[in-house]
Every structure is written in structure tokens, then in C-alpha cells.
N, C-alpha and C positions, 0 to 999 in steps of 0.2 A: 409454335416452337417445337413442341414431342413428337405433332405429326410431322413437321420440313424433315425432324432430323431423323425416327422411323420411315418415311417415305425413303427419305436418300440412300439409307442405311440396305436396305431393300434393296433397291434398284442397284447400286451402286458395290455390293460385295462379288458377284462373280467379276465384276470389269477390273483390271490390273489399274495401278493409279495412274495409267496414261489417261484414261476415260476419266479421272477424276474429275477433270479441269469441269468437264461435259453440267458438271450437277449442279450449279445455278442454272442454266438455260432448260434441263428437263422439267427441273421442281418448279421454275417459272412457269413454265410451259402448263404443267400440270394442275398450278392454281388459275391460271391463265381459262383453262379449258373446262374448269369443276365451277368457275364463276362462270361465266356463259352459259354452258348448261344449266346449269342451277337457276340463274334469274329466266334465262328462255320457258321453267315449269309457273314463272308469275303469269297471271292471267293478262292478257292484253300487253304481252310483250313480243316481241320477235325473235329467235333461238340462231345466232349468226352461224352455231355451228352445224344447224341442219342445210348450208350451203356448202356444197362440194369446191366451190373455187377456195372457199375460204379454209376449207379442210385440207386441200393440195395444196395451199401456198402457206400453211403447216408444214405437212407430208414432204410434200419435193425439194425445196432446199437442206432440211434436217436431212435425210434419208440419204442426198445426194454428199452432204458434206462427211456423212461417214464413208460411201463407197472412196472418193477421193482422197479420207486419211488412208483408208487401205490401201489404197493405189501407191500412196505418195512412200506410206513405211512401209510397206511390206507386199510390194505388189508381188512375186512369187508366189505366196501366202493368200493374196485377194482372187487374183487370180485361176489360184487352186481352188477354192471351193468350188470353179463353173466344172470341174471332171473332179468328179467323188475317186477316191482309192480302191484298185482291183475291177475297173469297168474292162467291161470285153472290148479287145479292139474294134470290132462291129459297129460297137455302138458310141465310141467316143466321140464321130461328129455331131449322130443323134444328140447325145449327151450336153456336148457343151454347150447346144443351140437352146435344149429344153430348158439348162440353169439359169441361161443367158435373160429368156423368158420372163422366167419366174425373178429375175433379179430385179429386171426394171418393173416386175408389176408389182410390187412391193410400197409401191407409195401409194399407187392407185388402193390397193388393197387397206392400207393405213386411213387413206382419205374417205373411200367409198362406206368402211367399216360404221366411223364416227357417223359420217350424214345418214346412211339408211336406219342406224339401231336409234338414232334420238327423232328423224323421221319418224318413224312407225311409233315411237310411243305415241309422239304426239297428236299422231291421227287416232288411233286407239282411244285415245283422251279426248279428244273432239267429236268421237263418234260416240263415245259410249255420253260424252255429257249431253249432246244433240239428242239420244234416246231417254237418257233419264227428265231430261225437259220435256219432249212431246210426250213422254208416259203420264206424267205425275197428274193434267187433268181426266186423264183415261182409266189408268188403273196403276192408283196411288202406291198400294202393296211393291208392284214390281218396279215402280218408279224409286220406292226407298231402296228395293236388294241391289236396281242399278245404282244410286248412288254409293251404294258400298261397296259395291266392286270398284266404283270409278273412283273411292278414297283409297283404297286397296291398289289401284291402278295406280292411283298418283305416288301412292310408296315407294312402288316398283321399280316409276321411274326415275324417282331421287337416285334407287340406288343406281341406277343405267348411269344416271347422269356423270356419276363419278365414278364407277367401274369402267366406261369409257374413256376418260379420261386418263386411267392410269391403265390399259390395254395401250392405247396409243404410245404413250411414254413409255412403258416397257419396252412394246417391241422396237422403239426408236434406241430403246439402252441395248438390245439383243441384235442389233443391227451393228450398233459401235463397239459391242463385245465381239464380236465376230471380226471389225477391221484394226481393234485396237495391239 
């Protein structure tokens, strides 16, 4: 209950109350994506969101349903953000081509974000517990400091677990602040 409603509370104060409606499907979203992560750090589980389809087909519909509120209320305004204010004539075709770019890579960049940071921990974790296992009848000393790194490791990536989580949902709230 204190975290949904600090969570919302958060996310949800620069967005005007058109975005309000938005805040069960983000908070969803967001216990949605701290459970998956979270049971993916159990041992002999599988982590669905170290898969990139499964993190796009997050990404790209959200992402895409705020460009098309933009479009729909206030396309002048959506629009406007591909030529920033005071550009040189020169460079406004440049300009609008580069925004254009970076608009649609914005899901990739949402999706890619999630699967490589919860990737890499878990190799990390795999790699460092595959070394403290072949240490420990070798040279037991350096086999316990791995294992503390690698409890210290798994902290880490509790905390990854759920700071990604809410990275993704923001910048999906920073997206709909922007078309709201």
C-alpha cells in the first residue's frame, strides 16, 4: 500500500492529470517487472526479462501509445519537439532527421537497457559462483573472499533488480509527460 502510493506519487507529480488515468498500468507494470526480476536472482530459475522480445513487447506498444496520444492532442506540440527552438536554417533538415532517429530508438533503448543490465549481472553471478566452486578444493582462503564478493554480488543485484524496474517505468512516465 505506502510503497503503490509513494511509487505513483513519484512518478505521477510532474504529469498534468491527463496522464493520471496512465498510473495503474505503470505501477502494474512496475510490480510486474520487480517480480520477474527478483524470482529470475532464485537459483535454477529462468529471468524472462533478460529476453529482449519480451522487453520490446513491453517497450513498443507503451512507448508507441504515448507518441500517438501526442499526435492525436496535440500533434503541433508532438511534432515540435523533432526542431528544438532557434535552430539554424542550415541545419533544420539535419535536425528534424536526427530527432526523428532518436524518437523511434527510444523503445529499443527502453528494451535493450532492461535485458543487458539484468544480463550482465547474471553472468557476473554465474561466473564468479563457477570460480568460487573450482577455488574452494584449491585454495579454500580465496574461495571464501569469492564467496563474499559473490553474496555482496547478489545484493547488488537485488538492488539492479528493482532500480531497473523503475528506470523503465519512468522513462515510459517521461515519454507521456512529454505527449500529455
Amino acid at each position: 500500500g505506502w510503497f503503490i502510493n509513494r511509487f505513483t506519487q513519484q512518478i505521477f507529480q510532474p504529469i498534468n492529470s491527463e496522464g493520471h488515468k496512465w498510473a495503474a498500468i505503470l505501477t502494474s507494470l512496475m510490480l510486474f517487472l520487480i517480480s520477474l526480476n527478483m524470482l529470475g536472482l532464485l537459483p535454477y530459475t529462468f529471468t524472462p526479462t533478460t529476453q529482449l522480445s519480451l522487453n520490446m513487447a513491453f517497450a513498443v506498444p507503451l512507448w508507441l501509445a504515448t507518441v500517438i496520444i501526442g499526435m492525436r492532442n496535440q500533434p503541433t506540440h508532438a511534432l515540435g519537439h523533432l526542431l528544438p527552438e532557434g535552430t539554424p536554417t542550415l541545419l533544420i533538415p539535419v535536425l528534424i532527421v536526427i530527432e526523428t532517429i532518436s524518437l523511434f530508438i527510444r523503445p529499443l533503448a527502453l528494451g535493450v537497457r532492461l535485458t543487458a543490465n539484468l544480463t550482465a549481472g547474471h553472468l557476473l553471478i554465474q561466473l564468479i559462483a563457477t570460480a568460487a566452486f573450482v577455488l574452494l578444493p584449491l585454495m579454500s582462503t580465496i574461495a571464501i573472499l569469492t564467496s563474499v564478493l559473490l553474496f555482496l554480488l547478489t545484493l547488488l543485484e537485488i538492488a539492479v533488480a528493482m532500480i531497473q524496474a523503475y528506470v523503465f517505468v519512468l522513462l515510459l512516465s517521461l515519454y507521456l509527460q512529454e505527449n500529455v
